[in-house]
C-alpha positions as CSV (number, residue, x, y, z in Angstrom):
1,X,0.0,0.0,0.0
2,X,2.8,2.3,1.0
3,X,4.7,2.0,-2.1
4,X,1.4,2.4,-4.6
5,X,0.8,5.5,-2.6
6,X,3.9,7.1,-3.5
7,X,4.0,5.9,-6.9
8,X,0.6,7.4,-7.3
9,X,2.2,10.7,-6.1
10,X,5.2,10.4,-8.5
11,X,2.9,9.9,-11.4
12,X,0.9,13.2,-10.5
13,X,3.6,15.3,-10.1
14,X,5.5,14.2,-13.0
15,X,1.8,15.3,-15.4
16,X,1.8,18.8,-13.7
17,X,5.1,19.7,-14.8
18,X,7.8,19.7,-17.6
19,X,9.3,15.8,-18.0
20,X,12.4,17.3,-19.6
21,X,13.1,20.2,-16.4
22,X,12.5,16.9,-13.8
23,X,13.7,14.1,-15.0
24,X,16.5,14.1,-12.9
25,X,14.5,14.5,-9.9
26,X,12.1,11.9,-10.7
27,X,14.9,9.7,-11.0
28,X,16.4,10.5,-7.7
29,X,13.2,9.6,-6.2
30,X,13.3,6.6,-7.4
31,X,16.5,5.9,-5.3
32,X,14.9,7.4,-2.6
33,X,11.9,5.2,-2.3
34,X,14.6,2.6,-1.8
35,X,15.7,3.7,1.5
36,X,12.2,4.4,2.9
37,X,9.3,5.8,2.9
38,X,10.2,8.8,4.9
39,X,12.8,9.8,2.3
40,X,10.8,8.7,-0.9
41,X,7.7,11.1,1.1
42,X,10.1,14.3,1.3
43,X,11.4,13.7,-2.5
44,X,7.7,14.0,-3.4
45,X,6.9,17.1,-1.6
46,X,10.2,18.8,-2.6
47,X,9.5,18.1,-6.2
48,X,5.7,19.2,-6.2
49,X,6.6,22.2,-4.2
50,X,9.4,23.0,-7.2
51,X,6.7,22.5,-9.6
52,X,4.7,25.6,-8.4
53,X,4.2,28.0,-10.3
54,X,5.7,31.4,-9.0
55,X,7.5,29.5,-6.2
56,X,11.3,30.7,-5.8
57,X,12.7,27.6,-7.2
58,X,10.8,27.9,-10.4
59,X,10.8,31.6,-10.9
60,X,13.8,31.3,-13.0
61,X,12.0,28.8,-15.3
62,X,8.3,30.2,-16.0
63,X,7.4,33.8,-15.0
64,X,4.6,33.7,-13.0
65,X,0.9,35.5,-14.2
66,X,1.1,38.1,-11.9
67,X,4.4,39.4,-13.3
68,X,3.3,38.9,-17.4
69,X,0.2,41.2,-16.2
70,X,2.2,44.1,-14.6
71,X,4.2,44.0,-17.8
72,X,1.1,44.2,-19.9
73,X,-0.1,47.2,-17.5
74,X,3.3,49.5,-17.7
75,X,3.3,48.8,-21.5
76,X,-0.6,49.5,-21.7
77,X,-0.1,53.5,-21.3
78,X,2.8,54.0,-24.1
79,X,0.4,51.1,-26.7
80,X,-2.5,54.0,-25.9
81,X,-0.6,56.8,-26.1
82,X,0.7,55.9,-29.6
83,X,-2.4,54.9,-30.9
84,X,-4.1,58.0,-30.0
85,X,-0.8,60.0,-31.6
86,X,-1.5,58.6,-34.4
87,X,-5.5,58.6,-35.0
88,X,-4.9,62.7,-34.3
89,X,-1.8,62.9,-36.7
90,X,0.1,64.0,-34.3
91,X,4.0,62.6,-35.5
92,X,6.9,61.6,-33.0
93,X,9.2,65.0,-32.1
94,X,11.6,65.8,-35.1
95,X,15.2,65.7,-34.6
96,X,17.0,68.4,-33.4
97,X,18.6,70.6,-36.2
98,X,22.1,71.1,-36.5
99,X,24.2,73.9,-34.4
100,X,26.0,74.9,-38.0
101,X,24.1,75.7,-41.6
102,X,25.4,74.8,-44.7
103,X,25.5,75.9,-48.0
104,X,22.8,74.1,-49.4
105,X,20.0,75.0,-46.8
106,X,21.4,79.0,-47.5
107,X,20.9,79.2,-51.0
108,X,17.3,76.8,-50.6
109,X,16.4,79.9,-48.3
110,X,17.5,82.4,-50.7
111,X,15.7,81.0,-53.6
112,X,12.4,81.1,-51.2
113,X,12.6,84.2,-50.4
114,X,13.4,85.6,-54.4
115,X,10.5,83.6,-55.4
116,X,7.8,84.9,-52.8
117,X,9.8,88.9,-53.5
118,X,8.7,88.1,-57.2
119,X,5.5,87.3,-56.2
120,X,4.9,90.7,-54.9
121,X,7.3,92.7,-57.1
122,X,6.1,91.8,-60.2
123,X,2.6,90.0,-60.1
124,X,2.2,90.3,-63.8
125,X,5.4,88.4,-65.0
126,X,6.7,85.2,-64.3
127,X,10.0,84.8,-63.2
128,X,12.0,81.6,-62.3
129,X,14.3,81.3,-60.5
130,X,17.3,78.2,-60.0
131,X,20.4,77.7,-57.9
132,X,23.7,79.3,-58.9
133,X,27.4,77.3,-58.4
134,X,28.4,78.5,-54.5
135,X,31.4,76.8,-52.0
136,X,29.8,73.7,-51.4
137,X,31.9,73.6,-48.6
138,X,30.5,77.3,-46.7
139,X,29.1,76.1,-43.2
140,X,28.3,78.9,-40.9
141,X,26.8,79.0,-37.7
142,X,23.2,79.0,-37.0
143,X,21.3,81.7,-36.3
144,X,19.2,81.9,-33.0
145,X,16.5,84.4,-35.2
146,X,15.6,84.6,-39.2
147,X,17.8,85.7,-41.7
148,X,17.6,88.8,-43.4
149,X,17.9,88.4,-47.2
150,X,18.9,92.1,-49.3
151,X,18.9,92.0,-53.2
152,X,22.0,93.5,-54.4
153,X,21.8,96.8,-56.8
154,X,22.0,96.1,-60.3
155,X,20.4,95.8,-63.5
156,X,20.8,91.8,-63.3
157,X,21.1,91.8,-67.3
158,X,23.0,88.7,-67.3
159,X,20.7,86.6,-65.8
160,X,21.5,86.4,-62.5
161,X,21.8,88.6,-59.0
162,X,23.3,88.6,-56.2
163,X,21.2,88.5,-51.9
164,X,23.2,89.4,-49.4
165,X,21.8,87.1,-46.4
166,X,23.0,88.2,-43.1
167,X,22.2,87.1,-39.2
168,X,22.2,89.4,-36.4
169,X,23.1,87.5,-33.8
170,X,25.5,88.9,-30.8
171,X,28.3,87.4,-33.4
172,X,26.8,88.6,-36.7
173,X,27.0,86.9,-40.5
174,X,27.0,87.5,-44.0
175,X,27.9,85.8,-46.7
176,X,26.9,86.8,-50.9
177,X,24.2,84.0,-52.6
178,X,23.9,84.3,-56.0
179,X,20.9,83.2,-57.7
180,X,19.8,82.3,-61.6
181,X,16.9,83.5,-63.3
182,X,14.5,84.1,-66.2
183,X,12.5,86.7,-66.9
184,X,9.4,86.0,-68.7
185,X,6.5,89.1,-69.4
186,X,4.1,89.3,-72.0
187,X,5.0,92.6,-74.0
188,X,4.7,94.5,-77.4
189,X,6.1,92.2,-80.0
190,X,6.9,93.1,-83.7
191,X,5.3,90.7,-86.1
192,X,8.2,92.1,-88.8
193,X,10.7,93.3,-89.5
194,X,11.1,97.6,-88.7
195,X,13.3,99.6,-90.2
196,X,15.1,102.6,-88.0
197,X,13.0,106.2,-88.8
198,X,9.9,103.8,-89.2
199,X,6.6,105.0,-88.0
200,X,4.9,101.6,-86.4
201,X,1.2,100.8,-87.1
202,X,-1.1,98.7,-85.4
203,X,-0.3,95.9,-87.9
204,X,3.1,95.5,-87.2
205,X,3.0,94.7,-83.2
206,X,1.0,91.8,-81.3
207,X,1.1,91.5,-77.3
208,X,3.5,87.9,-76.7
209,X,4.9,86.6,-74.0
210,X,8.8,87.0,-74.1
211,X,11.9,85.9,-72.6
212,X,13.4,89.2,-71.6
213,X,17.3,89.9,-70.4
214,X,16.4,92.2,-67.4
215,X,14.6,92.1,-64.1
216,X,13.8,96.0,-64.2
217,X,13.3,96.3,-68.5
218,X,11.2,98.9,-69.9
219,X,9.3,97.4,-72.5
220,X,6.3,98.2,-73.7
221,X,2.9,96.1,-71.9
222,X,0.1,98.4,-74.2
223,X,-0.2,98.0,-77.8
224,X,-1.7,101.7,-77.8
225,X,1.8,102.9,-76.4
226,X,3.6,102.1,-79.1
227,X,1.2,102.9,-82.3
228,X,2.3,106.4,-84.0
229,X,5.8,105.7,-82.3
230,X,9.0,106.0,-84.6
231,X,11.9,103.9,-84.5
232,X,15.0,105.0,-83.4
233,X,16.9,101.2,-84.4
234,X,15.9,98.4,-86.4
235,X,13.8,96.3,-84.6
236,X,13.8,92.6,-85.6
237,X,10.6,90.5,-86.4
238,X,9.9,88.6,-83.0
239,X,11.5,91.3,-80.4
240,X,10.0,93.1,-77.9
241,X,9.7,96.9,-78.4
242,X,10.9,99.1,-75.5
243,X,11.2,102.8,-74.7
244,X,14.9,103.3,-75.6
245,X,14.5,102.4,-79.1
246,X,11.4,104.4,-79.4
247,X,10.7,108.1,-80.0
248,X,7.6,110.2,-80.6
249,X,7.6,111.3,-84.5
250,X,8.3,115.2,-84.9
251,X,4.9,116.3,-85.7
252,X,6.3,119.9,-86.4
253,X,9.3,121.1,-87.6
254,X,10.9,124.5,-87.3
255,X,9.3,127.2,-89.9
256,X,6.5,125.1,-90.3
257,X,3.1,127.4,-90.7
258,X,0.9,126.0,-87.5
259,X,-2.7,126.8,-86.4
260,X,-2.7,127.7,-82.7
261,X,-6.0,127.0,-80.8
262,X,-6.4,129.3,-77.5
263,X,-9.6,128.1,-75.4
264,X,-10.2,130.7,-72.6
265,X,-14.0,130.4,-70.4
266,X,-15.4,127.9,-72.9
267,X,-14.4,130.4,-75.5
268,X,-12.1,128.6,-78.5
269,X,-10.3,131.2,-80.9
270,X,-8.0,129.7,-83.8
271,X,-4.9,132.0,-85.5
272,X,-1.9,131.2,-87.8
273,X,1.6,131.2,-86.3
274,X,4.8,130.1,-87.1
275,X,6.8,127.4,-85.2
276,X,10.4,128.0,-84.0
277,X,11.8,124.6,-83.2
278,X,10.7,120.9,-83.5
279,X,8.2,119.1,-81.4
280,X,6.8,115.7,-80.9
281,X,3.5,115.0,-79.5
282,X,2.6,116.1,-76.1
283,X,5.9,118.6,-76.3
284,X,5.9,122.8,-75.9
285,X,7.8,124.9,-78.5
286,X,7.7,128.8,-79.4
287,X,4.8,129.6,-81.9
288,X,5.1,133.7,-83.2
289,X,1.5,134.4,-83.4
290,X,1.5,135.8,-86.7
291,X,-1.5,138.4,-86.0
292,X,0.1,139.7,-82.9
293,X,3.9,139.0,-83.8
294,X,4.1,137.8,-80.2
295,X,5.9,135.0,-79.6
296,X,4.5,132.6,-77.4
297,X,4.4,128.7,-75.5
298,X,2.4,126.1,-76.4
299,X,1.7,122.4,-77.0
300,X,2.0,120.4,-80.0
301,X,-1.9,117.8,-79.8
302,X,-1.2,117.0,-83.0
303,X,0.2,117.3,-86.7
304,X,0.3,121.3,-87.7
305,X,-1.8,122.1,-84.7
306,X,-0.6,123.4,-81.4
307,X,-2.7,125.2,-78.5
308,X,-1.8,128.0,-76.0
309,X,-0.4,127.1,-72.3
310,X,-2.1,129.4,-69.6
């Protein structure tokens, strides 16, 4: 009876646990149960009280469920947190930025802030702008406020200028970033070819969209600008038409026999007078009034006609 009672205790101890972590104990029982069954009775108990879970011989083998749920619990909060991060968008804190700038991240600022100034400047042309060669090895040190960018003076005709971009920190910056661009703007056009002492006509300009050479140009936008115009320089089929190589006709010429028109209180008188000099539209010359002999100013409003200047 003795010895089926401790076999029967063997038998359940060795199902409740792992055979490969007690084999060696089982076995030592064995031997035990040999000597007695006061011995074989301790083995027994030793072993089953090893194969509790959460007891201190076993906690190296099997964590116990009390310590799998506190780990669940601490890693709960940070699970939840993230989750809710992310349903509101909100992304994980961005790495720090560098103590020193570079060269690249300089001239990526300067070209922002010529392409918003262009913006403003000139809302009815395009420009665009691109990255001119610079040191790729200029690294500076960053500045605890914004930069200031300045465009440099000059009529940028080669197609490109030069922003001074400076920090004013308590140890102050400034370094020279050039900048590419092209200037496009849509402007009077000649449809053909104009000869120089040319009076231009309606016909011979469109309004199209050019690629021009400077930032600050002064070509013509209105096609009414430069109708009745002359030519001061051949102007090429397909170029753009701008004030320096224009000039208003001379729509008088000295001793040329003029009508002068004097309006004075809704009154309008008309005499014949004789002009001493040149003039172009909108310009005054001397006209001797030829019933008075006086010599007087006034303004040429169109071919052989001026009017008096009060």
């Amino acid at each position: 009876m003795k010895k089926a009672s401790v076999a029967l205790i063997a038998f359940i101890a060795s199902a409740a646990i792992n055979k490969q972590s007690i084999s060696h104990r089982q076995a030592h029982c064995q031997s035990a149960h040999s000597t007695g069954f006061t011995a074989a009775a301790a083995c027994i108990m030793g072993l089953l009280f090893w194969a509790i879970p959460g007891s201190a011989n076993n906690a190296s083998d099997t964590p116990s469920s009390s310590n799998q749920q506190a780990a669940i619990h601490q890693q709960a909060p940070i699970d939840q947190l993230t989750n809710k991060e992310a349903a509101n968008g909100v992304n994980k804190p961005a790495v720090a930025l560098s103590r020193m700038i570079n060269a690249t991240e300089i001239q990526a600022l300067t070209l922002a802030f010529v392409r918003q100034q262009a913006k403003v400047e000139n809302p009815h042309s395009r420009i665009e702008y691109s990255a001119a060669s610079i040191d790729s090895r200029l690294t500076l040190r960053r500045c605890s406020q914004n930069l200031s960018f300045t465009p440099q003076k000059g009529n940028a005709r080669s197609g490109r200028k030069l922003i001074k971009v400076r920090c004013d920190d308590d140890k102050p910056w400034g370094v020279f970033i050039p900048v590419k661009f092209e200037h496009w703007q849509s402007v009077v056009t000649a449809v053909r070819a104009i000869q120089r002492n040319e009076i231009i006509n309606a016909a011979d300009i469109v309004i199209r969209e050019q690629k021009l050479q400077g930032m600050n140009s002064d070509y013509l936008t209105r096609i009414n600008d430069a109708i009745g115009t002359l030519a001061t320089r051949p102007i090429a089929a397909g170029k753009p038409l701008s004030n320096s190589g224009l000039t208003q006709p001379k729509w008088i010429k000295r001793g040329d026999q003029v009508m002068i028109i004097a309006n004075s209180h809704g009154v309008s008188a008309k005499m014949a007078g004789t002009a001493m000099g040149d003039g172009s539209k909108g310009q005054q010359i001397k006209v001797r009034n030829l019933s008075s002999n006086r010599i007087i100013r006034a303004k040429v409003i169109a071919p052989g006609k001026v009017q008096t200047v009060m």
